[in-house]
BANUKOL-878651 format. One record per residue (C-alpha): residue number from 0; residue in three letters; x, y, z; chain. Coordinates in nm, 3 decimals. Layout:
BANUKOL-878651
- num	residu	X	Y	Z	chaine
- NUM	ALA	X	Y	Z	A
...
end
This chain:
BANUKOL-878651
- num	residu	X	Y	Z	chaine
- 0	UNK	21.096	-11.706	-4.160	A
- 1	UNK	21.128	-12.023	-4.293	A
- 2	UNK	21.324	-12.280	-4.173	A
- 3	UNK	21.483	-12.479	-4.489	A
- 4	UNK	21.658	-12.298	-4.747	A
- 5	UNK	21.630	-12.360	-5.098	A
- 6	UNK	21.945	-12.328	-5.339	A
- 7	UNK	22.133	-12.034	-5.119	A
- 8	UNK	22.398	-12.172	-4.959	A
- 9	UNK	22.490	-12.066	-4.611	A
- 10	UNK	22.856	-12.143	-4.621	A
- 11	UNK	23.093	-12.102	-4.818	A
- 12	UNK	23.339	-12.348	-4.725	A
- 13	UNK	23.213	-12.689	-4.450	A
- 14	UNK	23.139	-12.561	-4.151	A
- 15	UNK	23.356	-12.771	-3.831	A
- 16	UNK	23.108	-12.891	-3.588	A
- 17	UNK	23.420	-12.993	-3.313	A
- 18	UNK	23.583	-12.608	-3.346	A
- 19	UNK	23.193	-12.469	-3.260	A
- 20	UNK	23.113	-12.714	-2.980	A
- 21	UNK	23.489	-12.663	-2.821	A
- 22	UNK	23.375	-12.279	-2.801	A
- 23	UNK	23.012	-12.376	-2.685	A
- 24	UNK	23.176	-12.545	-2.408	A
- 25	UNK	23.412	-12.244	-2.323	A
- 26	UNK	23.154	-12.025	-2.304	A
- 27	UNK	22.923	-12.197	-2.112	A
- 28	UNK	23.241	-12.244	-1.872	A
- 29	UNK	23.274	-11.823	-1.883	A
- 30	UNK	22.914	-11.774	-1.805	A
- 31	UNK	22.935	-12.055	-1.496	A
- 32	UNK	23.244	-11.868	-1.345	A
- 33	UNK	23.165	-11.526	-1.399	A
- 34	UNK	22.805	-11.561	-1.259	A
- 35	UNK	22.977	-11.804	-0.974	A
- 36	UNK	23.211	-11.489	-0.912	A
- 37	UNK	22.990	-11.222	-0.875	A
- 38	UNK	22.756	-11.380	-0.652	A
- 39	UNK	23.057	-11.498	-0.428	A
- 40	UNK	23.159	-11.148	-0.486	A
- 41	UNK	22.823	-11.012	-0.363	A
- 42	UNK	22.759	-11.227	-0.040	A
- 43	UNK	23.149	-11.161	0.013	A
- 44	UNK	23.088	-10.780	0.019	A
- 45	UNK	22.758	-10.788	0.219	A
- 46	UNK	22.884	-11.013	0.489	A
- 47	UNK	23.240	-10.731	0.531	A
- 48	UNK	23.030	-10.440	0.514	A
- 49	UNK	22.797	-10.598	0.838	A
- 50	UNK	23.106	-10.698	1.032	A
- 51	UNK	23.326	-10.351	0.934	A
- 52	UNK	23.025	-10.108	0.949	A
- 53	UNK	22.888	-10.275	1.294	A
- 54	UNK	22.551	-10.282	1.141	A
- 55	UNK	22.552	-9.920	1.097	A
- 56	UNK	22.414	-9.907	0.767	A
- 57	UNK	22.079	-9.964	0.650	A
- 58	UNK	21.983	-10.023	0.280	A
- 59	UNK	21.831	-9.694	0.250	A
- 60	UNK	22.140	-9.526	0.328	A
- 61	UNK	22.362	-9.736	0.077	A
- 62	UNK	22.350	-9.498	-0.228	A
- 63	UNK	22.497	-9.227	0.019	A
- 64	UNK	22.853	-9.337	0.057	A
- 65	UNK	22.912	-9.570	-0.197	A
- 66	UNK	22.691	-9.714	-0.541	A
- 67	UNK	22.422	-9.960	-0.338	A
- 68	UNK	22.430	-10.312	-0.181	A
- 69	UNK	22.314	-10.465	-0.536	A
- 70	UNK	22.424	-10.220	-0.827	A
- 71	UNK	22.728	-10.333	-0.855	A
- 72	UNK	22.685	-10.699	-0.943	A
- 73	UNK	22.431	-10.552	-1.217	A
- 74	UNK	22.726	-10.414	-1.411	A
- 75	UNK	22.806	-10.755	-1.447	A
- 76	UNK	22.470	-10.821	-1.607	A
- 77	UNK	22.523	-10.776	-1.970	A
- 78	UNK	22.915	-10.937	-1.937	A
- 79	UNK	22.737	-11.255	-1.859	A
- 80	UNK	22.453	-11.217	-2.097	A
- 81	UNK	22.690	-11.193	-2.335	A
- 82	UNK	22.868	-11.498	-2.247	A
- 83	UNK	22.523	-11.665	-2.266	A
- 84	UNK	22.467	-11.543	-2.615	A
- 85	UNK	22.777	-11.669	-2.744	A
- 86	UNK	22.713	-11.991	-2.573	A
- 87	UNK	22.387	-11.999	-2.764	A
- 88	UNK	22.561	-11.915	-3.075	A
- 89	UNK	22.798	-12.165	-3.084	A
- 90	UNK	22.557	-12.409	-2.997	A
- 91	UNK	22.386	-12.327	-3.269	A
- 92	UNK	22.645	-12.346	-3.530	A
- 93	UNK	22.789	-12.655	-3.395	A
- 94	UNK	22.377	-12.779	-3.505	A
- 95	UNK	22.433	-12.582	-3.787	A
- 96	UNK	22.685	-12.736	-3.978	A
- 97	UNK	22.553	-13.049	-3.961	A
- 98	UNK	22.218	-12.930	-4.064	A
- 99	UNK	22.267	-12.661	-4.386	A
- 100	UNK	21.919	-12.720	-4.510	A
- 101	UNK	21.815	-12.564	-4.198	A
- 102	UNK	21.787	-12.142	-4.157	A
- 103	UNK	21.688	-12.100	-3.825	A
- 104	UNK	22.004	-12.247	-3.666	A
- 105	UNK	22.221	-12.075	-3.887	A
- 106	UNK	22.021	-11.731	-3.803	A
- 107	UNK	22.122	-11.774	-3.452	A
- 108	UNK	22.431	-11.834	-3.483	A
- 109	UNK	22.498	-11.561	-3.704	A
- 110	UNK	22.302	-11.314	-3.485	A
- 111	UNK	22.365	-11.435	-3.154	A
- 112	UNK	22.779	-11.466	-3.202	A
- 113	UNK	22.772	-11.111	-3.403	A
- 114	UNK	22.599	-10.906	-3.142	A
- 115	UNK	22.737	-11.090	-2.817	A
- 116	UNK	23.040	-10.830	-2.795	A
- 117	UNK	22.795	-10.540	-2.772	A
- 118	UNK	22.675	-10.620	-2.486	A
- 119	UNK	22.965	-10.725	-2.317	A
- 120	UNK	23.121	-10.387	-2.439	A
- 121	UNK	22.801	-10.237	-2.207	A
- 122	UNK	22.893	-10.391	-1.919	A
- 123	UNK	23.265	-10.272	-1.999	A
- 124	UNK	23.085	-9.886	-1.973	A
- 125	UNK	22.839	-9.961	-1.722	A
- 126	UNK	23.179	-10.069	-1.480	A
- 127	UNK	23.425	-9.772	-1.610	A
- 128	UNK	23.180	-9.514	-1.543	A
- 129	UNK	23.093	-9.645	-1.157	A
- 130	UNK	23.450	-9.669	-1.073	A
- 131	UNK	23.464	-9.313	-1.209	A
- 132	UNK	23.198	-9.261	-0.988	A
- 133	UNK	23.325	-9.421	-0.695	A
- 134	UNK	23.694	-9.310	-0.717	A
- 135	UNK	23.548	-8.968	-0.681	A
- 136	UNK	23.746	-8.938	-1.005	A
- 137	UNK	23.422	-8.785	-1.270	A
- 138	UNK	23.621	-8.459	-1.393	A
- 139	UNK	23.850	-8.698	-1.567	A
- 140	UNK	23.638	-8.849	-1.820	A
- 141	UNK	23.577	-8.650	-2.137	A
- 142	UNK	23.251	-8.687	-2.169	A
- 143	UNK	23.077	-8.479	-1.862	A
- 144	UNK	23.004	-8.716	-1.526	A
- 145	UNK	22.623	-8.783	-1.552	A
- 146	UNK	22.624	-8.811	-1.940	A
- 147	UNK	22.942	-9.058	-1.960	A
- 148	UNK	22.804	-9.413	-1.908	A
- 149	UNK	22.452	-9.284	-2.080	A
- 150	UNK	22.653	-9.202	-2.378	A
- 151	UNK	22.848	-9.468	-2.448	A
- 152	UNK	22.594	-9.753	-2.350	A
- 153	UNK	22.325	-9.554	-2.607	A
- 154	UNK	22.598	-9.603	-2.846	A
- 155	UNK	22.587	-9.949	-2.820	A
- 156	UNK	22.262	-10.000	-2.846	A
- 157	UNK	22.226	-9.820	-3.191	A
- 158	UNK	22.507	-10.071	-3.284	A
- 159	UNK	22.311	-10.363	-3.104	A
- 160	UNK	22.030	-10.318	-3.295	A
- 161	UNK	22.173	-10.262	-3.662	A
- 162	UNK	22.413	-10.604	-3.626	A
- 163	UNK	22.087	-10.790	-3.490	A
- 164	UNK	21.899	-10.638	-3.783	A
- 165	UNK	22.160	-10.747	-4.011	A
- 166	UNK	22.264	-11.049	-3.910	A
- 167	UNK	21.867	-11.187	-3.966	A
- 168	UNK	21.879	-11.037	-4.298	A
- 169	UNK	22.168	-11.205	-4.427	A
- 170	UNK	22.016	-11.526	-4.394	A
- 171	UNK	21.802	-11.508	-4.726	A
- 172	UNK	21.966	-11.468	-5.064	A
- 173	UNK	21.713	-11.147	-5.131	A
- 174	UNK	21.830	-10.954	-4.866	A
- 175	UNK	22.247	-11.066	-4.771	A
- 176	UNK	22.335	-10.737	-4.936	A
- 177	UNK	22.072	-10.534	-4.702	A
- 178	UNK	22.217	-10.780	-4.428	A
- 179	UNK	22.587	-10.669	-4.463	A
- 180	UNK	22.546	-10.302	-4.522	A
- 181	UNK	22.319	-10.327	-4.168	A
- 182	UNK	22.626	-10.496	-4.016	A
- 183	UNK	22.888	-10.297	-4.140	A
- 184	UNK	22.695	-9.951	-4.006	A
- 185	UNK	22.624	-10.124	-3.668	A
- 186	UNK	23.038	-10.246	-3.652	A
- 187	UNK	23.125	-9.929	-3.761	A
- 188	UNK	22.911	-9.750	-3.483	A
- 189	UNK	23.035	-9.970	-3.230	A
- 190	UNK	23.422	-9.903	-3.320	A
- 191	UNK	23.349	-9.533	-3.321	A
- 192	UNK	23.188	-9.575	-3.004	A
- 193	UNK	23.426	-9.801	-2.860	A
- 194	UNK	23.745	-9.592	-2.981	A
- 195	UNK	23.644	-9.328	-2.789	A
- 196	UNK	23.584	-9.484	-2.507	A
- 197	UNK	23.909	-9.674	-2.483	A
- 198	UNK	24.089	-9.295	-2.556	A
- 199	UNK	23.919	-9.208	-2.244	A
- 200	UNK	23.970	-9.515	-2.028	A
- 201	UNK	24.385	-9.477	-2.129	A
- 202	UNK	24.336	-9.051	-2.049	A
- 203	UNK	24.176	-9.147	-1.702	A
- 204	UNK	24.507	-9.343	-1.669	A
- 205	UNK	24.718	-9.084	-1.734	A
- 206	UNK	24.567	-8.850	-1.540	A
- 207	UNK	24.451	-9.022	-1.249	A
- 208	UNK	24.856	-9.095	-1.154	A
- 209	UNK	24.890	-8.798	-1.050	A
- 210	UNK	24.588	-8.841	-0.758	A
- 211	UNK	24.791	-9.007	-0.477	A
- 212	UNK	24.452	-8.987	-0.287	A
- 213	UNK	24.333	-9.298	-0.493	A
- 214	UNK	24.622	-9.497	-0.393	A
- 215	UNK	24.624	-9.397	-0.080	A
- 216	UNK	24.251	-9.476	-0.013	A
- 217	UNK	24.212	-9.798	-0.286	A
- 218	UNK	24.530	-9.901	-0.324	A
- 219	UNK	24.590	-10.086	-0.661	A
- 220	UNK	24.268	-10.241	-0.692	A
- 221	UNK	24.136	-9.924	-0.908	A
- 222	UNK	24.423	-9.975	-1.148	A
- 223	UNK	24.393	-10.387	-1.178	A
- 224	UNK	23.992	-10.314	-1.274	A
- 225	UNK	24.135	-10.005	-1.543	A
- 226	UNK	24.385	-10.231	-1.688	A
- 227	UNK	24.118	-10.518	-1.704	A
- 228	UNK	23.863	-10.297	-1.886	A
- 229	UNK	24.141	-10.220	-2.074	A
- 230	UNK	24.299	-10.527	-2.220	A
- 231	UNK	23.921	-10.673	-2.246	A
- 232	UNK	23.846	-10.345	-2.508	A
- 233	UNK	24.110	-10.375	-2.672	A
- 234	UNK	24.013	-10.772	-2.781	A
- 235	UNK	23.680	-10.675	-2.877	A
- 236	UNK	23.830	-10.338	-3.079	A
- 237	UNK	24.037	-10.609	-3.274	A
- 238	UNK	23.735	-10.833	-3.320	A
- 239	UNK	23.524	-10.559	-3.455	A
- 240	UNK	23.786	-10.442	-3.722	A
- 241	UNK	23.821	-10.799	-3.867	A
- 242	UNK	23.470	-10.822	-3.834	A
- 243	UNK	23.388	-10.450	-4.051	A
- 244	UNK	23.657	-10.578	-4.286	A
- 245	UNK	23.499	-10.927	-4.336	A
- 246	UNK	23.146	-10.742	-4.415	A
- 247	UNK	23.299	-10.535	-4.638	A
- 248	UNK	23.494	-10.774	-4.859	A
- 249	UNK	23.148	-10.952	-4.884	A
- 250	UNK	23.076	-11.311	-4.944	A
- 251	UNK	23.329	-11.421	-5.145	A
- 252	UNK	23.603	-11.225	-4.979	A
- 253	UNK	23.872	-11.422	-4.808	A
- 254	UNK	23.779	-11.330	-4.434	A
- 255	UNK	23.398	-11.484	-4.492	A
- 256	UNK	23.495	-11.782	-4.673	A
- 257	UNK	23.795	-11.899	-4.474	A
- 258	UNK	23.628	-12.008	-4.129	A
- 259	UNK	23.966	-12.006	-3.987	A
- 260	UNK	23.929	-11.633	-3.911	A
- 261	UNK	23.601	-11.678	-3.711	A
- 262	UNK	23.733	-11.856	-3.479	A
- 263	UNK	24.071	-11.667	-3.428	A
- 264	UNK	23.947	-11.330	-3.419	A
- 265	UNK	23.620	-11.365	-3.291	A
- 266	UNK	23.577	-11.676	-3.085	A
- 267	UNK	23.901	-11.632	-2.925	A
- 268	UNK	23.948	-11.270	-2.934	A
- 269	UNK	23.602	-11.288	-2.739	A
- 270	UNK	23.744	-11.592	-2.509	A
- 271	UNK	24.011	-11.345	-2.420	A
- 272	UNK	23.815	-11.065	-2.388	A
- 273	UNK	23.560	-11.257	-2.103	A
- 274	UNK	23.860	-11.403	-1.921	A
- 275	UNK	24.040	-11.110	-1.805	A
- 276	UNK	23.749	-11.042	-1.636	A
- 277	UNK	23.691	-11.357	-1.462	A
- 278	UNK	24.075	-11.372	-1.401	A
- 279	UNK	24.121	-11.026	-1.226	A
- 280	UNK	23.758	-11.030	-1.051	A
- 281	UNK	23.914	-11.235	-0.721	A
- 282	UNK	24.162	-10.961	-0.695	A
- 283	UNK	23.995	-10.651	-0.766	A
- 284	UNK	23.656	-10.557	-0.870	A
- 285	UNK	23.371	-10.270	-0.799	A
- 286	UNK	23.280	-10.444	-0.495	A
- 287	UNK	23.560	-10.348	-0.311	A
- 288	UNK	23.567	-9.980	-0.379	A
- 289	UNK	23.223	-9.958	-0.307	A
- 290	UNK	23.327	-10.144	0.030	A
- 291	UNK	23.657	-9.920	0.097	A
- 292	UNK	23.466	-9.622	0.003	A
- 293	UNK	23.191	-9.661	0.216	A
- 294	UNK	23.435	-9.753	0.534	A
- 295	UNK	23.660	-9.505	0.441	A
- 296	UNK	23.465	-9.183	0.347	A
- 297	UNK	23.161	-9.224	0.580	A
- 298	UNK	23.329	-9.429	0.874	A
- 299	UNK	23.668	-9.290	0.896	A
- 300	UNK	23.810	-9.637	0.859	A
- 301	UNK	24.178	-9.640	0.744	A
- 302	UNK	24.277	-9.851	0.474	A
- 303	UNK	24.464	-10.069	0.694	A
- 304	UNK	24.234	-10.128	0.948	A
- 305	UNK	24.000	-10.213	0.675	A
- 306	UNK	24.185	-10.438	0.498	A
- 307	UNK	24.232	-10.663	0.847	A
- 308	UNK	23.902	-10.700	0.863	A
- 309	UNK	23.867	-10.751	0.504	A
end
């Protein structure tokens, strides 16, 4: 790939170098906390299981009563990649527009900002399918127990890898066409996918108010992360329509040549979608059903005499 262009021109309207370095910085902020979180998160959780467990527990026996010591800070994993793409992205575009001759910046920006919600819609399956897991709660999802998070997160990566390969191709006059059918078939995979899934996040809803067992055992924590995975799909299910309907108006349609709408429903869409998470994470999070299952289920802890200690 080259790295000037010739007479193809990238934008089609000037490019604001403030709006992408304001979102470079909010990014970078997401990616701090959210990393900053689970980590706390982590230690936080390993230091109440030692102290509520008496040491009872060794690291073999982990997967036993509840998901492991580590797995569930690596649902987490692709939330914050994701925030680190973005950050990249913006980055780049902020370099961008004040360097149009230039492909390679604009490539990455293009690629890195188009594919980011992908993989923060992974983590969003990775974490609904171990709370499933956890809340003992399996039968409710449509798609069968060991194929649910398998399904959804191979779904994503189909859609992954069709927006990266067309977000590189629309970079060169010879292939934008070829670029923008990729993208629309990868944002159309992804909202298939991602429908879907939020039909069965709002089903497990329904149906799990009738368990009185969950409350009982988790309290409301279950239903904060639910809601959370919620509100967070539903932003990037917004994002990815605009974005489908951008593609398909093409280049000189109104949604690609107003920048305006990048940064409303993408950039902040996105912004949203990232923040719910690291606003409800404090308050409710994997970690501590893992904990109250584990003290719970294999200890005979009550809720209340775990939450003391917690």
């Amino acid at each position: 790939m080259g790295t000037s262009t010739s007479d193809f021109e990238l934008y089609n309207y000037t490019p604001s170098t403030s709006a992408a370095a304001l979102f470079a910085a909010v990014f970078a902020l997401s990616l701090l906390v959210l990393s900053v979180e689970v980590i706390v998160l982590q230690r936080r959780a390993k230091k109440t299981i030692s102290v509520t467990m008496d040491d009872r527990l060794n690291h073999s026996e982990y997967s036993m009563v509840g998901l492991s010591r580590k797995k569930p800070s690596s649902k987490f994993v692709c939330l914050i990649v994701g925030c680190g793409l973005e950050t990249i992205g913006y980055i780049a575009r902020a370099y961008s527009s004040k360097n149009q001759d230039k492909i390679l910046p604009y490539v990455i920006q293009s690629m890195f900002v188009l594919v980011a919600p992908a993989l923060i819609a992974a983590s969003i399956y990775m974490i609904f399918g171990a709370m499933l897991s956890l809340l003992d709660c399996s039968s409710l999802s449509i798609i069968p127990a060991r194929f649910n998070t398998m399904f959804f997160v191979c779904g994503d990566i189909f859609s992954f890898l069709l927006q990266c390969g067309g977000g590189g191709l629309m970079a060169k006059s010879s292939s934008q066409k070829t670029g923008e059918i990729l993208a629309i078939i990868g944002l159309i995979v992804q909202l298939v996918f991602f429908g879907f899934f939020l039909l069965t996040e709002i089903r497990f809803l329904i149906l799990a108010r009738g368990r009185a067992d969950l409350t009982l055992k988790f309290g409301n924590k279950w239903k904060i992360i639910n809601w959370t995975l919620i509100v967070s799909s539903i932003f990037i299910l917004i994002r990815c329509i605009v974005r489908t309907a951008e593609f398909c108006q093409g280049r000189e349609g109104y949604l690609m040549s107003h920048e305006w709408t990048i940064y409303v429903f993408d950039a902040l869409f996105m912004t949203a979608s990232v923040w719910v998470f690291a606003v409800s994470l404090p308050f409710a999070s994997l970690f501590d059903l893992n904990m109250v299952k584990m003290a719970v289920n294999e200890f005979k802890v009550v809720p209340s005499e775990y939450e003391s200690r917690y």
